[in-house]
Backbone as a printed PyTorch tensor [residue, N CA C, xyz], in Angstrom:
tensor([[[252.6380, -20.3580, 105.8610],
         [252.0160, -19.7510, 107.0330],
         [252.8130, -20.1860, 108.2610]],

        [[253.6770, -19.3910, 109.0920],
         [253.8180, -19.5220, 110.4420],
         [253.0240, -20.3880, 111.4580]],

        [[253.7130, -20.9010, 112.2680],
         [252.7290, -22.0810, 112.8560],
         [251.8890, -20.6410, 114.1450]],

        [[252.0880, -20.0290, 114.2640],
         [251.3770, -19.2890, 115.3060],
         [250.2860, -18.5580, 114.6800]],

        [[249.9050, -18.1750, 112.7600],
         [249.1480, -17.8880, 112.6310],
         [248.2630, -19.0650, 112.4890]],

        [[248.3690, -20.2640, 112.0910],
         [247.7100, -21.4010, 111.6750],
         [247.1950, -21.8350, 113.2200]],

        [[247.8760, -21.6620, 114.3250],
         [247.1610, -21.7400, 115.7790],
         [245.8250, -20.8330, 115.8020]],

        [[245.7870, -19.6920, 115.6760],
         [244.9760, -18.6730, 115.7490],
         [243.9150, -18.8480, 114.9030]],

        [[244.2710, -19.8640, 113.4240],
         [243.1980, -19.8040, 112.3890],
         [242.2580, -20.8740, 113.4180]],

        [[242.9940, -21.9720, 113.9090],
         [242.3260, -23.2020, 113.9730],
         [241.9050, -22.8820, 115.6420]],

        [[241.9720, -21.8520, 116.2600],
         [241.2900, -20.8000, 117.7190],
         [239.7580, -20.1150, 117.0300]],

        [[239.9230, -19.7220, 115.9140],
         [239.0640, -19.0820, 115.2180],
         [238.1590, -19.9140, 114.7030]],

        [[238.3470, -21.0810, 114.0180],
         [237.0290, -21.8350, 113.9360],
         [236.9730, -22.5550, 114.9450]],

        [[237.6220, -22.8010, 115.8490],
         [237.0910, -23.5500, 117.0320],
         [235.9490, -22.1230, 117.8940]],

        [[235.9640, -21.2070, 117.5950],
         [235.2660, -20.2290, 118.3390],
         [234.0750, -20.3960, 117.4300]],

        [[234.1540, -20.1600, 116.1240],
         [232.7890, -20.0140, 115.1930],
         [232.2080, -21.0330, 115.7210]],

        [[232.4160, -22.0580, 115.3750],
         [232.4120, -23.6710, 115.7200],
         [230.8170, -23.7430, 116.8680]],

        [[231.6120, -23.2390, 117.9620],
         [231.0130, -23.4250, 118.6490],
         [229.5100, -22.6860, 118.8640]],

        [[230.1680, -21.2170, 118.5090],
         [228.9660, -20.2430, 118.8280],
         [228.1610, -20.6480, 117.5440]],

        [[228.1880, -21.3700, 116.3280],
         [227.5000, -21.6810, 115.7140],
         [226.6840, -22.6940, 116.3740]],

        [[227.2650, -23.7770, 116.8580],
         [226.5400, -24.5100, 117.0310],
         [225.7980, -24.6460, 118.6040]],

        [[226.0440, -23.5350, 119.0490],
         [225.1840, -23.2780, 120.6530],
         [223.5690, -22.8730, 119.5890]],

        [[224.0310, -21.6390, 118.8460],
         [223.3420, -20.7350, 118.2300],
         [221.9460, -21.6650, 117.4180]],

        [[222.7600, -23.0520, 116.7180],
         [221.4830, -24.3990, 116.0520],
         [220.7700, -24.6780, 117.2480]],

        [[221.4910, -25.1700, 118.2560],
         [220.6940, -25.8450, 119.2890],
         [219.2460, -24.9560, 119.9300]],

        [[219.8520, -23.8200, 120.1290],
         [218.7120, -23.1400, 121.0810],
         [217.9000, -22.2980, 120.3080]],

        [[217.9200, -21.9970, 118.6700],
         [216.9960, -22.2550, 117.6440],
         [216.1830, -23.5860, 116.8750]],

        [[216.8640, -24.5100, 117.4170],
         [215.8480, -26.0780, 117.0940],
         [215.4610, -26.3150, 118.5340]],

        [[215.8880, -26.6270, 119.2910],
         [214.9600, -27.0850, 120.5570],
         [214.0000, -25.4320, 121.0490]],

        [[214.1430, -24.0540, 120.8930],
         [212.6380, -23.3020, 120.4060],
         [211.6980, -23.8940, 119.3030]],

        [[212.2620, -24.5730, 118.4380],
         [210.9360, -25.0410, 117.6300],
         [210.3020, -26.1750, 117.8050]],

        [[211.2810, -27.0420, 118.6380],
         [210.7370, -28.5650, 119.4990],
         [209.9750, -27.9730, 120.5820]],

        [[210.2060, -27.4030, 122.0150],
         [209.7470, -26.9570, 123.0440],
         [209.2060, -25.8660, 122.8810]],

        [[209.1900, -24.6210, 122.3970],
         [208.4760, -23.6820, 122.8330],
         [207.2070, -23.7830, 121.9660]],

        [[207.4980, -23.5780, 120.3180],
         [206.8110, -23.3770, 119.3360],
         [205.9000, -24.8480, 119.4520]],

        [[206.6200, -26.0180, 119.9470],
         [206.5720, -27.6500, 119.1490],
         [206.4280, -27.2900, 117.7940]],

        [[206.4910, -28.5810, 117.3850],
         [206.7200, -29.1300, 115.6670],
         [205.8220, -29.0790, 115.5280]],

        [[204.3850, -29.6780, 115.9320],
         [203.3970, -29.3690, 115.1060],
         [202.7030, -27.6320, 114.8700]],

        [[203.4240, -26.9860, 115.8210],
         [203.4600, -25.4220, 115.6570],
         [204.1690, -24.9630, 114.6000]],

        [[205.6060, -25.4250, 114.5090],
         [206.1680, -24.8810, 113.8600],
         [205.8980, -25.4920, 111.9250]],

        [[205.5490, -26.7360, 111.8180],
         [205.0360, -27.1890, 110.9470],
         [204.1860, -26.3920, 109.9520]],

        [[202.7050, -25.5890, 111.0680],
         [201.8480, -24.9230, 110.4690],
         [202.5880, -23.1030, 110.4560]],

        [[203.6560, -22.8590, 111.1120],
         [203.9750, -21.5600, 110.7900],
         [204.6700, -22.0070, 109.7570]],

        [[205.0680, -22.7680, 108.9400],
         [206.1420, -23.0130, 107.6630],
         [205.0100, -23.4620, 106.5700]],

        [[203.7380, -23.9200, 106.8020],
         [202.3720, -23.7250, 106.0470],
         [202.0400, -22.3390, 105.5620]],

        [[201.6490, -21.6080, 107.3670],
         [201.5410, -20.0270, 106.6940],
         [202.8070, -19.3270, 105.9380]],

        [[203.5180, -19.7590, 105.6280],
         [204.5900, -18.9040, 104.8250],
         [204.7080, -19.5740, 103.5550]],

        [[203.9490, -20.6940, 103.1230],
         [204.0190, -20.9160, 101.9720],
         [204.4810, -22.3540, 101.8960]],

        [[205.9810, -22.5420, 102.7170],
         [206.4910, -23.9490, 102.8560],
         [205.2810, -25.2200, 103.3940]],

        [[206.0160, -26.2900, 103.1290],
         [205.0390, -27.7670, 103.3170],
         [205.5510, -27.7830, 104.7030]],

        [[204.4890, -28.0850, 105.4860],
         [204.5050, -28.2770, 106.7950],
         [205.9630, -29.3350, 107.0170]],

        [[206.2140, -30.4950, 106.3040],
         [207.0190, -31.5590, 106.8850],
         [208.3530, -31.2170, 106.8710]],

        [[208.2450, -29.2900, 105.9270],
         [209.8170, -29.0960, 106.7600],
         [210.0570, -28.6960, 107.9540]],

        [[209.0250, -28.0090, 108.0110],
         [209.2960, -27.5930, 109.5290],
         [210.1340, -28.3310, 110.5630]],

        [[209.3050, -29.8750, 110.4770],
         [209.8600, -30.7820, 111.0670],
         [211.2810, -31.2270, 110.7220]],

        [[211.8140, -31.7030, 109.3640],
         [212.8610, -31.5110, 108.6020],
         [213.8820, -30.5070, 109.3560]],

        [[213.2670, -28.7430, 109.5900],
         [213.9720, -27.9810, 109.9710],
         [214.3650, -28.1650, 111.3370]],

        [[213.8960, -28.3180, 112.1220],
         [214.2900, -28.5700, 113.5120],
         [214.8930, -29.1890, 114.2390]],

        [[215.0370, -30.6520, 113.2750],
         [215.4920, -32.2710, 113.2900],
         [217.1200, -31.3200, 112.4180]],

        [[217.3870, -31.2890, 111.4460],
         [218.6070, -30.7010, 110.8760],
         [219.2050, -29.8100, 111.7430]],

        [[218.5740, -28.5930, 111.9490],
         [219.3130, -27.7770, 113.2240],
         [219.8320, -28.0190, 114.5340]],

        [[219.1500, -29.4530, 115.0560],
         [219.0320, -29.9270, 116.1160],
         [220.4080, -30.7550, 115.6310]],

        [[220.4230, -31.8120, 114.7780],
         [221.6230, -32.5660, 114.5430],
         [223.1330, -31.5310, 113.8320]],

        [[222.6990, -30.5760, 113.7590],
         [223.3350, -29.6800, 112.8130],
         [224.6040, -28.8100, 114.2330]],

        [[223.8110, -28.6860, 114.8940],
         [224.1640, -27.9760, 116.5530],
         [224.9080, -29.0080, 117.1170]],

        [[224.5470, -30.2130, 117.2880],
         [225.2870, -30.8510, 118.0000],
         [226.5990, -31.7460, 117.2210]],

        [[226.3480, -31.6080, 116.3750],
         [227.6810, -31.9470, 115.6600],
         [229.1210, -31.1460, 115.2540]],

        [[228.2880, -29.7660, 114.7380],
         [229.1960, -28.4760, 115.2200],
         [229.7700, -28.5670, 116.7200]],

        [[228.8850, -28.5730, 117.9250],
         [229.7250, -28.4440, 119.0790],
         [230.4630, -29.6310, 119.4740]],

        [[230.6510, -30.4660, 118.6840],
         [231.5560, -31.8780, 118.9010],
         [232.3710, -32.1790, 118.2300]],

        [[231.8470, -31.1970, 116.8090],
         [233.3970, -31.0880, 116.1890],
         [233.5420, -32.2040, 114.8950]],

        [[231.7560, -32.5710, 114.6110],
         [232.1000, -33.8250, 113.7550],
         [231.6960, -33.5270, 112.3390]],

        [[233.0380, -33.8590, 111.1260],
         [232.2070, -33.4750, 109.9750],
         [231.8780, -32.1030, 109.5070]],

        [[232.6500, -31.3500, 110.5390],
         [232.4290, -29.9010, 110.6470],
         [231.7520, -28.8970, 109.0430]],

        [[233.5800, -29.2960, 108.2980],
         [233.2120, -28.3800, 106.8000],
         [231.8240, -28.8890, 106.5310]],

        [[231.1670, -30.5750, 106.4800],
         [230.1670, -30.9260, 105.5380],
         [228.7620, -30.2780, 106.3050]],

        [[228.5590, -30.6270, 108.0150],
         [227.3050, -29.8400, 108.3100],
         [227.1890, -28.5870, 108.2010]],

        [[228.2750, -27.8170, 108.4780],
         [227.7170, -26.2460, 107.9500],
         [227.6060, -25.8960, 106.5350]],

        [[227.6520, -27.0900, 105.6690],
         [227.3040, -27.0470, 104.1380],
         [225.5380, -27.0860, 104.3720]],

        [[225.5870, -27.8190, 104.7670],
         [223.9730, -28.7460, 104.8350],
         [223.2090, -27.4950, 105.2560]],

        [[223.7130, -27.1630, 106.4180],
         [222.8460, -25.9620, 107.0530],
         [223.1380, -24.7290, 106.0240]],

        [[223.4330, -24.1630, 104.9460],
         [223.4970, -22.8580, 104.3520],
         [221.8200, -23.1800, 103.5480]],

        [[221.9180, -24.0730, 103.2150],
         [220.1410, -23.7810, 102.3400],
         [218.7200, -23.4220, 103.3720]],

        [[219.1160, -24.0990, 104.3810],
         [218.2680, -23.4720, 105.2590],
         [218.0120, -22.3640, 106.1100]],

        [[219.4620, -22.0000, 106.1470],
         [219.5640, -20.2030, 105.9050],
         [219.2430, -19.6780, 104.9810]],

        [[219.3840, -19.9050, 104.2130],
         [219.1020, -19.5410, 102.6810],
         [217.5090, -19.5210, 102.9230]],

        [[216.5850, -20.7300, 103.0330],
         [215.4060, -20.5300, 103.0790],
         [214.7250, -19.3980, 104.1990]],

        [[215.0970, -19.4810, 105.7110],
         [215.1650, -17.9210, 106.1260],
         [215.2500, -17.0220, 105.6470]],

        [[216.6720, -16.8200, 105.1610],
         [216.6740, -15.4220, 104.1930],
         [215.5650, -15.4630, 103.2130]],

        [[215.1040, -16.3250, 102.8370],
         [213.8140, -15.9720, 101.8160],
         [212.6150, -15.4570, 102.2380]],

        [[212.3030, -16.6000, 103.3760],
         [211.3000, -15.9440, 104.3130],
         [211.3930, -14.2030, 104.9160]],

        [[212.6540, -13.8950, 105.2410],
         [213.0410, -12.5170, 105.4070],
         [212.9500, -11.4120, 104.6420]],

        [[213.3800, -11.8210, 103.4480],
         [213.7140, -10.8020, 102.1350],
         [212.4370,  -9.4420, 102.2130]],

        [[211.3940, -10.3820, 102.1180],
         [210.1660,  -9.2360, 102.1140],
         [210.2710,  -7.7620, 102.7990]],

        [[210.6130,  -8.4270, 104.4870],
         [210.8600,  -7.2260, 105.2640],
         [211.7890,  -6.1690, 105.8500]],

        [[212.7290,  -6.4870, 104.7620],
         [213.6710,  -5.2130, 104.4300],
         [215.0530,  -6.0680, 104.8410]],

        [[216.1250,  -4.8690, 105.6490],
         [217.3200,  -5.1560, 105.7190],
         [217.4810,  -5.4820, 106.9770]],

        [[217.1330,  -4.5630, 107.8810],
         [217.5200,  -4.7840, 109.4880],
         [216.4670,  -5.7610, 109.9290]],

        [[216.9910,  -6.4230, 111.0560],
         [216.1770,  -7.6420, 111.7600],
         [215.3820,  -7.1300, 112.4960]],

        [[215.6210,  -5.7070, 112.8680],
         [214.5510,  -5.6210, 114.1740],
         [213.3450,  -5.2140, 113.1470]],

        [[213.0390,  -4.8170, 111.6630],
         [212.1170,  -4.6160, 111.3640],
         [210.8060,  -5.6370, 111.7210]],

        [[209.4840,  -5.1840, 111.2230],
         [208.6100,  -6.4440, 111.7260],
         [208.9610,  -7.4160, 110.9630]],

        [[208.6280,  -8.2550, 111.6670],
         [208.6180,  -9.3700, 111.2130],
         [210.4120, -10.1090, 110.7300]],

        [[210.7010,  -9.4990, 111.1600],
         [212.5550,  -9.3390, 110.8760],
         [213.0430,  -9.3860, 109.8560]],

        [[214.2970,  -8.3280, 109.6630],
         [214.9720,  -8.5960, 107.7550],
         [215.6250,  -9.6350, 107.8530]],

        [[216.2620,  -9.4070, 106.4910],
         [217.2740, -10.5920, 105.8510],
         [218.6350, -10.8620, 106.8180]],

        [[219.1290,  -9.2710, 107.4880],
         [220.5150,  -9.2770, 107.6260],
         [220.7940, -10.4390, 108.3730]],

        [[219.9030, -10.8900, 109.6460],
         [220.3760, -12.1390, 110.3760],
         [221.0630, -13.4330, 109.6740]],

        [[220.0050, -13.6000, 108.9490],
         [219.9900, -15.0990, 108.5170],
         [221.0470, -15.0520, 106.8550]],

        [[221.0210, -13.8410, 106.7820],
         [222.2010, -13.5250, 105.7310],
         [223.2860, -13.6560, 106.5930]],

        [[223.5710, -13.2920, 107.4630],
         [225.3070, -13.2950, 108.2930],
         [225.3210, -14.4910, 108.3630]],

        [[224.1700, -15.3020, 108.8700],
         [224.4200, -16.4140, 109.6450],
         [224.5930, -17.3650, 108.2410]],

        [[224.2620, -17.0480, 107.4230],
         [224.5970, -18.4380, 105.9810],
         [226.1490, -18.2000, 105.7790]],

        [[226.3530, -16.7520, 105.9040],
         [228.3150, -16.0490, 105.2740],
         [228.9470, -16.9440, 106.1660]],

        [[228.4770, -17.1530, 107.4360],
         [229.6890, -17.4530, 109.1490],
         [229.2720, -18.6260, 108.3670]],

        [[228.2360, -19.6560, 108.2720],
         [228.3940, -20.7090, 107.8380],
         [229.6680, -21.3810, 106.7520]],

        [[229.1760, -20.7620, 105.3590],
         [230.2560, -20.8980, 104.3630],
         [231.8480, -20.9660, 105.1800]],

        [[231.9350, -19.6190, 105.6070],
         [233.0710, -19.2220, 106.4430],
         [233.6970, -20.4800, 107.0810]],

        [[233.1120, -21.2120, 107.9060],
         [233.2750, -22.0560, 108.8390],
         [232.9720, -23.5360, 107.6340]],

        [[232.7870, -23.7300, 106.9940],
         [233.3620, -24.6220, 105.6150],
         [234.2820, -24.9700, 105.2270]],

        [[235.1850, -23.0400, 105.2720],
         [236.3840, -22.8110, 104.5730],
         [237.1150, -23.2660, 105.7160]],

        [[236.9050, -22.6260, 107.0500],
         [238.2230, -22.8680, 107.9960],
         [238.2990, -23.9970, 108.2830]],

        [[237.3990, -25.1500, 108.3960],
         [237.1360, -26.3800, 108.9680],
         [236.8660, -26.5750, 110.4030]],

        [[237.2780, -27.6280, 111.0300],
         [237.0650, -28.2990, 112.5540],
         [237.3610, -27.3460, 113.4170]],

        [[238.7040, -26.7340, 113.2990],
         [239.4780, -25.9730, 114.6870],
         [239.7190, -27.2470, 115.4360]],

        [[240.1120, -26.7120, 116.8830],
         [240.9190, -27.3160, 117.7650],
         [239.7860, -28.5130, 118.4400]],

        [[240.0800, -29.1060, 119.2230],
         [239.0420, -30.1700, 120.1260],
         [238.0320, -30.4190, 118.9310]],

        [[238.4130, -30.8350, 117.8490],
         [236.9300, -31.5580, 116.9090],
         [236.9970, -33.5680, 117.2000]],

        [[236.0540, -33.5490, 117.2550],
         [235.7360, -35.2470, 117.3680],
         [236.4050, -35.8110, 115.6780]],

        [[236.2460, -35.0960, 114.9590],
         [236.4580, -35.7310, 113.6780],
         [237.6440, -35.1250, 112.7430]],

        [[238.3660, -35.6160, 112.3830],
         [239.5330, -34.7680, 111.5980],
         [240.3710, -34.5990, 112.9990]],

        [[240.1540, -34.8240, 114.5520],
         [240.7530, -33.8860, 115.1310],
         [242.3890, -33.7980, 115.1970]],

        [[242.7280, -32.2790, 115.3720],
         [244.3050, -32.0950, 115.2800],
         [244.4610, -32.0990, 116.7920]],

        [[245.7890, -32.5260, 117.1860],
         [246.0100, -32.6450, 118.4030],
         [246.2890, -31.1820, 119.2710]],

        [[245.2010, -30.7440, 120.0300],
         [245.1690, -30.1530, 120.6100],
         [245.6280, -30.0570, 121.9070]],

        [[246.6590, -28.9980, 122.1400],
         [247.2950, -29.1370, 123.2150],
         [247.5880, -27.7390, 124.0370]],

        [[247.3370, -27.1430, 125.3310],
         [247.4280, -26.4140, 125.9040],
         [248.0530, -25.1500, 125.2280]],

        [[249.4440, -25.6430, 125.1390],
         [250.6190, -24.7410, 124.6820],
         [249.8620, -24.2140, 123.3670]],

        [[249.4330, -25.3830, 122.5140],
         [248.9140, -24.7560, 120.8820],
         [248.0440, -23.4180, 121.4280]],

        [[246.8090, -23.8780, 122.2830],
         [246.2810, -22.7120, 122.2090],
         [246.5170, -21.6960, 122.8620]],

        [[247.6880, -21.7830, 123.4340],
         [248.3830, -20.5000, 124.5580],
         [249.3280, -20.0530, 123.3440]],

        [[249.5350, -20.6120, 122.0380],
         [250.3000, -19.8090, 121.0050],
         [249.3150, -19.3130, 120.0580]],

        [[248.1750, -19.7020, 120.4260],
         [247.1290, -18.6890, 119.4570],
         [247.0300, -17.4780, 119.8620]],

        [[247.2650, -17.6820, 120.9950],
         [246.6790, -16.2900, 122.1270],
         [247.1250, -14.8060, 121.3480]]])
């Protein structure tokens, strides 16, 4: 591989990277602040799940987000986080394909487990706290 496509790969999960992990944060702190945990606890009751994931879920997404946007451990937390997409998508399955249906379909939380895996395969990208490759102006002005 050319070093200018391997710039662009490691531009590309530094982009997933991130929008993944904006995307954990402001889906776990809605289930801390808006919903709270003991809300969200009993909506993971009414669906069948044991209340203490709820909590489980929010606490993971929450550490899951901020480790993605820092870059730490990258391939292993977006491992961690696919079962709990996975459990979404279960919760989803019922109500068809598209999200805007009620109660929303699968397709969301189906993309969002694929970008996960995805972001497994590519690893850290550029500016990661962990693994990090030396990131330098020029690199990403040769991704461009």
């Amino acid at each position: 591989m050319n070093p200018t496509a391997s710039n662009k790969a490691d531009l590309a999960a530094t982009i997933l990277r991130v929008a993944l992990g904006v995307l954990y944060l402001a889906h776990s702190l809605q289930k801390i602040f808006v919903f709270t945990l003991p809300g969200t606890a009993q909506f993971f009751q009414s669906i069948g799940f044991p209340g203490w994931l709820g909590y489980l879920t929010a606490f993971v997404e929450l550490a899951g987000g901020i480790a993605l946007l820092l870059g730490v451990q990258v391939r292993w937390v977006a491992l961690v986080l696919v079962p709990f997409m996975l459990g979404a998508l279960s919760v989803h399955l019922p109500n068809g394909w598209g999200f805007a249906a009620p109660h929303g379909g699968w397709e969301y939380p189906a993309f969002w487990a694929v970008t996960l895996v995805v972001q497994s395969l590519l690893g850290n990208g550029l500016f990661a706290v962990s693994g990090a490759k030396a990131a330098s102006v020029a690199q990403v002005r040769n991704a461009a």
